[in-house]
N, C-alpha and C positions, 0 to 999 in steps of 0.2 A: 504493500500500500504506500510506504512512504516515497520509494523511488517511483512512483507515478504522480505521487503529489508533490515529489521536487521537480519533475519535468515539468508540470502542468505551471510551475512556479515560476520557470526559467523565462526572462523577457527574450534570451535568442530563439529559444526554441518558439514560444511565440509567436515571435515575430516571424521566422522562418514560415512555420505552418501556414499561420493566420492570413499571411498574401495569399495563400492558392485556394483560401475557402474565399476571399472577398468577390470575384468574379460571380462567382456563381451563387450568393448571397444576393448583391445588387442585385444582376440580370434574372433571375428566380424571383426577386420580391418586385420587381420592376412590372413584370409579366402577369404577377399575382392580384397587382393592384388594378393594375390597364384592366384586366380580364374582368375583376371585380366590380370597379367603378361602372364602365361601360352594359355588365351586364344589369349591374344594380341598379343604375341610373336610365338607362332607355330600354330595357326590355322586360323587367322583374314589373310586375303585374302592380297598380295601385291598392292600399290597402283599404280594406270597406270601412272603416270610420272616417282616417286620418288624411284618405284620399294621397295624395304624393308629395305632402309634408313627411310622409315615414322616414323618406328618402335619404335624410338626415342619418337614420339608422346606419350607414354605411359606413358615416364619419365618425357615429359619434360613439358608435358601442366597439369596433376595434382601438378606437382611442383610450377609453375607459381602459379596455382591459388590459392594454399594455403599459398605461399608467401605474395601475398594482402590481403587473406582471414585473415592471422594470424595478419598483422602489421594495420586491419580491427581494430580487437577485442582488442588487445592492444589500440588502440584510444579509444574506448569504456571504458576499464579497466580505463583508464589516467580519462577521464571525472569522471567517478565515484570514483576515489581517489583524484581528487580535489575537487570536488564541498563536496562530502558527508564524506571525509576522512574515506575510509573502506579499513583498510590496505590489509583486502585480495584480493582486485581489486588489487593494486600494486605487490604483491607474485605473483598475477595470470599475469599480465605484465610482471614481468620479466621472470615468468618461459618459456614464451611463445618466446621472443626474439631470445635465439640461437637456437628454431626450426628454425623460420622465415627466419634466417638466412643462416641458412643451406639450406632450401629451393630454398631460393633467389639465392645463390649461384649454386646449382644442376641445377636450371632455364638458369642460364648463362652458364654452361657448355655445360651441354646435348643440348641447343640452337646453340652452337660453332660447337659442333659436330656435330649436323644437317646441320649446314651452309657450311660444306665442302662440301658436295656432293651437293648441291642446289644450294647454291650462289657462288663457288667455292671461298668460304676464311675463317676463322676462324671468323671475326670480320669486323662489319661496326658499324660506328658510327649511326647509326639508332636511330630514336626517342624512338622504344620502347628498346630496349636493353638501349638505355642510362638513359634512366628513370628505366629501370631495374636495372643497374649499380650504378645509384642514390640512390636508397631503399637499397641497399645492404650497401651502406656508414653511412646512416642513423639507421641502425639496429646493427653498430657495432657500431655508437656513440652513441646508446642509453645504449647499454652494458658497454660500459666505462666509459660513466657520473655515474653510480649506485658506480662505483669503486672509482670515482677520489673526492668526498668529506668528510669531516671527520665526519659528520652524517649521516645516510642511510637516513633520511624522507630529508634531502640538495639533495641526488642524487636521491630520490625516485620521488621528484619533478620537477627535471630537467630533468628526465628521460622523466616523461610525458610530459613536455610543448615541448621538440625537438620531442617528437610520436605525439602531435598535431599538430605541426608545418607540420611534413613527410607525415600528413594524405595529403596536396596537391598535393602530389604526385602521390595520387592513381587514380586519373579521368584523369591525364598527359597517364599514362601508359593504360586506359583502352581505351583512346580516341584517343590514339599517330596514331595509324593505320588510321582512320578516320581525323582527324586534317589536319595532315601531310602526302607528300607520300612518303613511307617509304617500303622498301622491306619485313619487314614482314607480313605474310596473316593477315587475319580477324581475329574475333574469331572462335574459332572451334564451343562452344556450343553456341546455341543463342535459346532465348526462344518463339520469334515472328517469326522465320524462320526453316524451314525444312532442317536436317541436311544433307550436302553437300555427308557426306559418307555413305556406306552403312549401316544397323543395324549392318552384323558381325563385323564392324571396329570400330561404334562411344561407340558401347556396352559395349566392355573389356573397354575403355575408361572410361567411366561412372564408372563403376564397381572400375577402379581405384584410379579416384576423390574419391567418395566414401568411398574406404579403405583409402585412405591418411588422409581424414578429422576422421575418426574415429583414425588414429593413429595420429592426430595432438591430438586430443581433449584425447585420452589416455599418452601423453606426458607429455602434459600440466599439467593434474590433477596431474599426478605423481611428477612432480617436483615440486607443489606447494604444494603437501603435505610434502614430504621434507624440504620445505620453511618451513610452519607452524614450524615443527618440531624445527626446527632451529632457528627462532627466540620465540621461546616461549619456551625453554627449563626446566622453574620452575613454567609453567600451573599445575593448581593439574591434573587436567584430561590426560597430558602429562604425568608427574611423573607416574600417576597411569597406563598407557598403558605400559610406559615402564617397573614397578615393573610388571605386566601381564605379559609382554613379557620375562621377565629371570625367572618367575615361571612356564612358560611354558617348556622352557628349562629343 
């Protein structure tokens, strides 16, 4: 176990690997999304309340769920850069944060936008929206603790104990609809239950998830190889890519 968890630890090995999954990450989530969008938006059938306001559903529920999926995996990261200190857990946390972010944020809007036509208002204090609105506060104070100390491993680690902290938040926001009653529906996807919509509607949906998470997980890699990059600047193997790369030139 351990020498797979000092491989998985190593920025060369990383980085080496990490180039040959990005191609086919992009161009895989690129395709997932076209495929997705397109079927979802001009050919998946109106739905009988909401008429083609649903539409929304496309952007707003793979957003959602890669918002918890991502500030998931960062908890994960944080565990494994404290207990075992493998700085490339933490590169892989931070790089992961202003997706999450983004996300979280795309989740609140395109939700607002929905709520006009449905609930007729932009904004209810709702359990879930607000535990939504909560992760989103949390994922820009994780960004800012990395900044506000005069050592990176001072914010690298306070980074992760407020993403352990946040993790409470995530069974609040999966369980908000169920807890409490709250105007927002169910889940859409659920795995012990038959889904509510048709195949052509929950499909492009799928299809969507799907591309999102291959473009979260091509993101991610990307920025943390730029991490590497950046913090190991006088690695010989760094040195040596980059004298490769101006003799390519």
């Amino acid at each position: 176990m351990w020498p797979i968890i000092h491989k998985l630890g190593s920025p060369k090995w990383f980085y080496t690997m990490s180039g040959r999954w990005l191609p086919f990450l992009w161009g895989s989530g690129a395709l997932l999304i076209i495929a997705g969008s397109v079927w979802g938006l001009a050919f998946a059938p109106p739905d009988y309340q909401q008429g083609d306001s649903f539409r929304i559903i496309y952007v707003h529920v793979p957003a959602a769920i890669l918002a918890q999926s991502c500030f998931a995996m960062m908890a994960v990261c944080s565990v494994i850069f404290l207990v075992w200190r493998i700085k490339l857990a933490d590169m892989a946390a931070g790089a992961a944060a202003p997706f999450g972010a983004a996300m979280t944020f795309s989740a609140l809007f395109s939700g607002a936008l929905w709520g006009v036509p449905t609930w007729g208002t932009w904004w209810v204090w709702d359990a879930r929206l607000t535990s939504m609105l909560l992760m989103l506060f949390i994922y820009l104070g994780i960004m800012a603790l990395r900044g506000a100390f005069a050592s990176r491993d001072g914010g690298a680690r306070a980074a992760a104990i407020l993403t352990l902290v946040g993790v409470i938040n995530l069974p609040i926001i999966k369980y908000s609809v169920v807890w409490w009653n709250t105007l927002h529906q169910g889940a859409t996807f659920s795995i012990t239950e038959k889904p509510a919509m048709p195949a052509s509607m929950w499909l492009p949906l799928l299809l969507m998830v799907l591309g999102f998470y291959l473009l979260f997980a091509a993101v991610t890699i990307a920025r943390t190889r730029n991490e590497i990059i950046r913090r190991q600047p006088s690695a010989r193997w760094v040195r040596a890519l980059a004298q490769g790369g101006r003799n390519g030139l």
